[in-house]
Structures are given as structure tokens and as C-alpha cells.
N, C-alpha and C positions, 0 to 999 in steps of 0.2 A: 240113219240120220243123213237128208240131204245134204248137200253140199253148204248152200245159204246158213242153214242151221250151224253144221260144224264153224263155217268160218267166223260167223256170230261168238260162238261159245268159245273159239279162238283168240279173237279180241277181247270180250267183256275179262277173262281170265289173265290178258298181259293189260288191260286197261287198270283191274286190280291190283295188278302187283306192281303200279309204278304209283307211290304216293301223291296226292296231290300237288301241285310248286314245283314239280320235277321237271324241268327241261331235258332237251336231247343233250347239249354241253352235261350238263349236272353228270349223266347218265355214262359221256365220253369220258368225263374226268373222275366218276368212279371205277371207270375200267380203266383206267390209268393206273391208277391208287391200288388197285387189283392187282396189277402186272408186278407193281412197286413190291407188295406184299409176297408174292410166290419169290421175286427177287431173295426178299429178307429171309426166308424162308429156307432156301436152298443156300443159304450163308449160315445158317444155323439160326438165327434170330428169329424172335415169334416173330410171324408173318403180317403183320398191318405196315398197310401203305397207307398216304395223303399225301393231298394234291392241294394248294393253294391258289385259287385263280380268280379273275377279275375281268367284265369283259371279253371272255375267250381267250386269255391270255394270260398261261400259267407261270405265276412269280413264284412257286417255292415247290417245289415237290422234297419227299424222301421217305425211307421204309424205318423201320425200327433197328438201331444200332448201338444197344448198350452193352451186349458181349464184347464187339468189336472197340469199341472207344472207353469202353470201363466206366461211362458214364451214365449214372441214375436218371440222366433226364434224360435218354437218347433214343426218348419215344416219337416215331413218325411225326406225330403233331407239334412238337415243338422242336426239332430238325426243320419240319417246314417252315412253321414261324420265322425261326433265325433266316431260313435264306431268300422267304418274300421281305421279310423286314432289310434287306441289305439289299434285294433287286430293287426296291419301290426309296432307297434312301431314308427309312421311316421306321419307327414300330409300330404306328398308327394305321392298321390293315382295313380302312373302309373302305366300304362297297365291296370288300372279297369274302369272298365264299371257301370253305374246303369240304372238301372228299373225301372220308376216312372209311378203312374198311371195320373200323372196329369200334365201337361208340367212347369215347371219351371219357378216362379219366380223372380224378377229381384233379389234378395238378396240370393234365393237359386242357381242362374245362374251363379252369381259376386262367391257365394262358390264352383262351382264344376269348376269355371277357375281355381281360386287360389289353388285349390286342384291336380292339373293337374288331373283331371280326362280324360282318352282316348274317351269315348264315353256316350253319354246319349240318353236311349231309354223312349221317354214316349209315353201316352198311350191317353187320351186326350186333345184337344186342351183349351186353356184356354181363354178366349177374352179381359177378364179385366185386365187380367198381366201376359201373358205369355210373357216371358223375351228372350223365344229360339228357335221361328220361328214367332209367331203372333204377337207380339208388336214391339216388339226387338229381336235384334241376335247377342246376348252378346257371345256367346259360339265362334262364328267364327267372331268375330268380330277384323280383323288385327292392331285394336291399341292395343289391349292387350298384354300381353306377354305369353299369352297360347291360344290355341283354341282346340278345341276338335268338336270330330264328332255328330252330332245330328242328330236322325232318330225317327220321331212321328207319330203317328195313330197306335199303335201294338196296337192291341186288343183295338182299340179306342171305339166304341159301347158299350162295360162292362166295361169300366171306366167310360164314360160318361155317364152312366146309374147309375152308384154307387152318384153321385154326383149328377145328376137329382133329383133320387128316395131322396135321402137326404133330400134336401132342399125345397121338395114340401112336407114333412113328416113335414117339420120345420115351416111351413107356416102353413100348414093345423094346427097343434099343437098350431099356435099362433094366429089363426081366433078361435078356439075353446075355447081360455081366455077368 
């Protein structure tokens, strides 16, 4: 294969694997969300990050922390919530976006309605409770009174991979008791 060809087949194949709506920001603040996540991770906590941001200017980040605070909500996505909601003086999150490396659950889905958040990018898919394309599709669901945009698989392979790697480390750790 000449070279023109390879680089062709280079492109169409990352052209692919970046959904439609994706910006380069979108793309920075999932690798954000990423970092966030290997964070949580190596704390002991399943590994999903998010990232809240608006304008290029991120009001809430945080990873998942309900081992650490003993709190059932102390899921990445609504960690973030609470701290754009305190940076912007609001609960009211229009025009922002987040990040998440893990697709949403139905309680953190029910929070980024109520939040009016404008759009949610996650990364990947969830099978046991994704709440915003695989189980349920709470986000655009028209009995609500908000809906927002939802766009999944960014960089689905290294999220999916964070969560994999996780839980086979957790297993293996608890065949070895």
C-alpha cells in the first residue's frame, strides 16, 4: 500500500471513531475525565471521571468517591454537578456540557435533566444501568421537562478499558484471599 492510500485509511478510521458533534474541547475534556478516572481508580474507587464545562472553561470536575465519603451519591457526575453548581452560583447548568467516562446512571441521568444540562458526552457504554442510550433514554425522554443532547463512545476503548482493567485487578485480588 502506497503511502497516499495508508494515510487515507489513517484518517477515514480516526474520522470514524470520533462521533459526529465532537469537537477538539469535547475530546480535551474527555481526556480530562480520563485522568480523573485512573485517579479514582488508584484510590480504590471504580474509576469514572467527569468534567463540567461551558465555553472552554471547566466549572466542576471530580472522579467517583463513595468508598471514601460513605456516600451513595458520590458518583463522578453528581460530585461534578455540586461543584459547577457552586462555581457558576446556580443549579441552573445551561449551555454546559460534561464529560463522563462512563455512560450514566439512572440517578446521575434524573441529575443532569434537572440540572438543565445542554449536552452529555460519555465514553463508555454501561449494560447494567446506563440510563442514556442503553437501558433507558432519560436525557431525551419528552415527558420530562428538559432534555439535552447525548453523544457516546468518545474514546470508548480507554474508558472501557479503565473499568475492565479495574475489576479483573478486583477479582483477581479476591481469588488470592
Amino acid at each position: 500500500m502506497n503511502n497516499l492510500a495508508s494515510w487515507r485509511l489513517r484518517v477515514r478510521r480516526r474520522i470514524q471513531a470520533i462521533p459526529r458533534g465532537v469537537s477538539l474541547e469535547d475530546q480535551q475534556m474527555m481526556r480530562r475525565a480520563i485522568d480523573l478516572a485512573q485517579a479514582a481508580g488508584s484510590r480504590g474507587e471504580v474509576p469514572v471521571g467527569a468534567v463540567i464545562y461551558r465555553d472552554g472553561i471547566v466549572l466542576g470536575e471530580a472522579s467517583n468517591d463513595r468508598e471514601a465519603s460513605a456516600d451513595p451519591t458520590g458518583h463522578a457526575e453528581v460530585v461534578a454537578l455540586r461543584r459547577a453548581a457552586t462555581a457558576i452560583g446556580g443549579w441552573r447548568l445551561n449551555g454546559c456540557s460534561m464529560a463522563v467516562t462512563l455512560e450514566p446512571c439512572p440517578m446521575c441521568a434524573g441529575a443532569l435533566v434537572n440540572a438543565r444540562m445542554a449536552r452529555v458526552l460519555y465514553g463508555a457504554r454501561d449494560p447494567k444501568a446506563g440510563a442514556v442510550d442503553t437501558l433507558f433514554d432519560l436525557c431525551r425522554d419528552p415527558r420530562l421537562n428538559h432534555r439535552l443532547e447525548v453523544i457516546g463512545g468518545i474514546m470508548e476503548s480507554k474508558c472501557g478499558a479503565l473499568l475492565t482493567n479495574f475489576f479483573r485487578a478486583k477479582r483477581i485480588a479476591k481469588r488470592g484471599r
